[in-house]
N, C-alpha and C positions, 0 to 999 in steps of 0.2 A: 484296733490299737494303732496301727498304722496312720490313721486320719492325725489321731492325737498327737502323733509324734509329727506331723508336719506343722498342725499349727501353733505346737512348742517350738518347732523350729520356727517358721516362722512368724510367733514374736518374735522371739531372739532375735531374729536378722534383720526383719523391721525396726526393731529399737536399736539395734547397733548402727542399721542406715543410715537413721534418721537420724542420730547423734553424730555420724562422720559428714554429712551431707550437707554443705555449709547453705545457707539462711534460712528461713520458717518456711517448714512445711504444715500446712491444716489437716487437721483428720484429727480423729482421736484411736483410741486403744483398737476400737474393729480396723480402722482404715490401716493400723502399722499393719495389724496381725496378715490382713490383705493381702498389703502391698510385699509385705515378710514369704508370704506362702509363693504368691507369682511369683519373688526374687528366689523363693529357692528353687520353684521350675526351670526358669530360664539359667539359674548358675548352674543346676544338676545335669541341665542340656548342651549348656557349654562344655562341660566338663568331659561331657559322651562324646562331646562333638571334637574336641581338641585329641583325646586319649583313641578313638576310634576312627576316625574322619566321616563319620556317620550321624545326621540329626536325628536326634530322637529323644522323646518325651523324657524327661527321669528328674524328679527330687532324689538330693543326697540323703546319707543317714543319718542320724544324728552323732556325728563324730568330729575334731578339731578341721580337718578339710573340709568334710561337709556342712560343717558352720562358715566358714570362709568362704567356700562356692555360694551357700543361700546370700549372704553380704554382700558381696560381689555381684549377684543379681536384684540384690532388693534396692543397690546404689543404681543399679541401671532402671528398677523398675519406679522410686524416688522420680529420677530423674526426666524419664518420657511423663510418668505423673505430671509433672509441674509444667513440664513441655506443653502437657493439653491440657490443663487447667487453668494457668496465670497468663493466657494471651491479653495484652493490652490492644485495647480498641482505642483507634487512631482517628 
């Protein structure tokens, strides 16, 4: 049950990303849900990481912070996304 409730989270944090996350990102519904799940690793890890000063692995839960931390990281993970995807050759 636990798997499920991440990749509900992250939709959710995937499409709230990728609606705050100004120009076109590609992918479709697997790529947000993806990019949604890694952002809420990396926000669940910041979140460990700012609150304990210790890294370590951790998705939030599904709660109003813990929607905010997966966003939070799903904007960072958008973000390196496009970083390695849209290089223009020179």
């Amino acid at each position: 049950m636990n798997i499920l409730a991440w990749i509900v989270l992250g939709l959710i944090a995937g499409a709230i990303a990728k609606a705050i996350y100004p120009g076109h990102q590609g992918g479709g519904i697997l790529a947000t849900i993806l990019l949604g799940i890694i952002g809420a690793f990396v926000g669940g890890s910041l979140g460990v990481f700012f609150n304990t000063g210790t890294l370590a692995l951790a998705a939030p839960g599904l709660s109003i912070p813990g929607i905010a931390l997966a966003v939070v990281g799903a904007i960072i993970a958008v973000f390196l996304w496009n970083l390695l995807t849209n290089r223009s050759a020179v």
